[in-house]
ROSETOR-544772 format. One line per 4 residues: number of its first residue (from 1); for each residue x, y, z negated of N, C-alpha, C, O. Coordinates in nm, 4 decimals, padded with zeros to 6 digits. Each point is the difference from the previous one (the first is absolute). Last residue first. Example, Ala and Ser with C-alpha at 12.3 -4.5 7.8 and 13.67 -1.06 7.14 Angstrom:
2
2 = 01.2850/-00.2250/-00.7080/00.0820/00.1190/-00.0060/-00.0770/00.1090/-00.0730/00.0509/00.1108/-00.0169; -00.0219/-00.6828/00.0239/-00.0890/00.1190/00.0000/00.0900/00.1200/00.0000/00.1036/-00.0019/-00.0665
end
This chain:
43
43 = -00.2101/-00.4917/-01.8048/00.0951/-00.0717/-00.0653/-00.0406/-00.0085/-00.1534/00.0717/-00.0607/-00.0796; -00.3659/00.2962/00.3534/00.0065/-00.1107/00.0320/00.0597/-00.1139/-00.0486/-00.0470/-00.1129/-00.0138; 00.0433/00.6050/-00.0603/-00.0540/-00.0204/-00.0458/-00.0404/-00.1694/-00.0101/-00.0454/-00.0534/-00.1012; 00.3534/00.3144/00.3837/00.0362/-00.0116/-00.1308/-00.1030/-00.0733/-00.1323/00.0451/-00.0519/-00.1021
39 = -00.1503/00.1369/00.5410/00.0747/-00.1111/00.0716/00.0555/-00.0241/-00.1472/00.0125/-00.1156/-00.0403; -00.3071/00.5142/00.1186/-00.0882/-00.1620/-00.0143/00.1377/-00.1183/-00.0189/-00.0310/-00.1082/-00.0499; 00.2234/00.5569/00.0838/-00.1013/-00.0278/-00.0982/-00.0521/-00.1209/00.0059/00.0355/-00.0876/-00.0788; 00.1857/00.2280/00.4571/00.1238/-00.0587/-00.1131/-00.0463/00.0105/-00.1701/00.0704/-00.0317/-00.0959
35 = -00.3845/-00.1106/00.5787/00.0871/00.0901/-00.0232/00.0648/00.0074/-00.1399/-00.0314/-00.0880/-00.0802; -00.0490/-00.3033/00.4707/-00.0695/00.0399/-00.1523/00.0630/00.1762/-00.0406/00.1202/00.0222/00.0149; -00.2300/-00.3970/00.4320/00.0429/00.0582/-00.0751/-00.0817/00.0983/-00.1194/-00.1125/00.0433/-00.0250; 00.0627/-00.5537/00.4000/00.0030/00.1811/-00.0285/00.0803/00.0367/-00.0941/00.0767/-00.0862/-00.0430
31 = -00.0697/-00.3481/00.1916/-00.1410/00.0506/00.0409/-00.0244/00.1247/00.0180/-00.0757/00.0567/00.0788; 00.4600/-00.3663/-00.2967/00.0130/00.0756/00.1017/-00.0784/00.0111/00.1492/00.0326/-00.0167/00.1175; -00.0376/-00.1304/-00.6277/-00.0759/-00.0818/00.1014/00.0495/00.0090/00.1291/-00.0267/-00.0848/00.0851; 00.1550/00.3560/-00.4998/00.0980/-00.1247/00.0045/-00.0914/-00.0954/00.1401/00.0635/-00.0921/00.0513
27 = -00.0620/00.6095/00.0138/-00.0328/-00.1159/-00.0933/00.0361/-00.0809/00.0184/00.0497/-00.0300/00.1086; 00.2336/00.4386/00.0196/-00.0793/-00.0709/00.0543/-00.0719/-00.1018/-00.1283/00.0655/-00.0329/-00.0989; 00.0288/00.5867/00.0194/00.0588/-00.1692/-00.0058/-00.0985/-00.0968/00.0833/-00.1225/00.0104/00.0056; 00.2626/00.5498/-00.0975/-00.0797/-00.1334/-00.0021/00.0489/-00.1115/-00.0230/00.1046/-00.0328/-00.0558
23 = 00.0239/00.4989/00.3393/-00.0385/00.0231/-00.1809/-00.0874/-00.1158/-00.0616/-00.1109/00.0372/-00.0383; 00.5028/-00.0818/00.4512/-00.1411/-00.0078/-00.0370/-00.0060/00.0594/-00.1228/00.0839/-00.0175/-00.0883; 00.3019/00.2125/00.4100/-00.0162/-00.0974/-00.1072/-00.1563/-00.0274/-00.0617/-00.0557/00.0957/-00.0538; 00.2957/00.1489/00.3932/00.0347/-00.1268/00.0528/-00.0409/-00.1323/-00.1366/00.0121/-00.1215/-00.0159
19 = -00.1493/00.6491/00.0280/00.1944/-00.0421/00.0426/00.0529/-00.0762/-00.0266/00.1092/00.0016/-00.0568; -00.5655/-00.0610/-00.0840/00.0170/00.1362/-00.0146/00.1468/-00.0409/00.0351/00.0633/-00.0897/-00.0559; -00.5415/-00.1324/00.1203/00.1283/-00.0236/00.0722/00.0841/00.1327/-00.0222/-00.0105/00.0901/00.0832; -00.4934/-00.2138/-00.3318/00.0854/00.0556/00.1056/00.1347/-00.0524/-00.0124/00.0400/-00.0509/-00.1047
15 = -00.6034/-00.0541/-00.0636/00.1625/-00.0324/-00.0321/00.0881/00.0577/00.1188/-00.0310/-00.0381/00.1129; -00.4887/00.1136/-00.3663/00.0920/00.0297/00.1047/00.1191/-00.0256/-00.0201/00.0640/00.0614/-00.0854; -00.4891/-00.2436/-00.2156/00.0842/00.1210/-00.0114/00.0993/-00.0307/00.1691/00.0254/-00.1150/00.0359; -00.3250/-00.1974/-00.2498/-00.0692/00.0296/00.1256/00.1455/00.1279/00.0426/00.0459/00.0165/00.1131
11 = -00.1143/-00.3733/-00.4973/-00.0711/00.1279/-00.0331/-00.0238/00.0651/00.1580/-00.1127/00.0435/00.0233; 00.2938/-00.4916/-00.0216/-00.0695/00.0389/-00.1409/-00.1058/00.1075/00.0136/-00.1226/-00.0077/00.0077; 00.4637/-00.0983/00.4066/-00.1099/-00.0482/-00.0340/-00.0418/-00.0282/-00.1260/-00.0464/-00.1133/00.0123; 00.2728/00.5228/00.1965/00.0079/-00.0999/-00.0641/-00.1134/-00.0909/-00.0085/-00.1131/00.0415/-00.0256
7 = 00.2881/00.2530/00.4681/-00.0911/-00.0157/-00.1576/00.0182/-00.1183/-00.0340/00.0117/-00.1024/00.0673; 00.3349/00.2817/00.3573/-00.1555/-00.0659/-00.0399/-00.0693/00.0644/-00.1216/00.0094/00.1227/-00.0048; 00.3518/00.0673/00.2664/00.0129/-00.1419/00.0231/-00.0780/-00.0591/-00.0631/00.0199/-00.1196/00.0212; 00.1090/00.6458/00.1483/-00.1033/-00.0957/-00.1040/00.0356/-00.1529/00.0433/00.0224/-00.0220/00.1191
3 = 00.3477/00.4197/-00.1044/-00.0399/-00.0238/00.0616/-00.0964/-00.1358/-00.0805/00.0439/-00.0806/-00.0820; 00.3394/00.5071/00.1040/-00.1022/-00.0892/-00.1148/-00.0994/-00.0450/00.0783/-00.0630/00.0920/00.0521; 00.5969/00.1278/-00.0567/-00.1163/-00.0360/00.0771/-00.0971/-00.0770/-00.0901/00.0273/-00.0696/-00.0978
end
């Protein structure tokens, strides 16, 4: 199942819920999220 659970807040890109598992990350603010590019780029 794949289902949208937001955009990243960096770049904007679409983050989904793919069989129970975010493609993302919450931010460390836990304001929003990051997808698994911006979030690598962060650290």
């Amino acid at each position: 199942m794949k289902e949208l659970v937001g955009t990243c807040s960096a770049c904007g890109k679409e983050i989904y819920c793919l069989e129970g598992f975010i493609n993302g990350v919450v931010s460390d603010d836990k304001k929003g999220m990051l997808c698994f590019d911006c979030a690598e780029e962060n650290e």
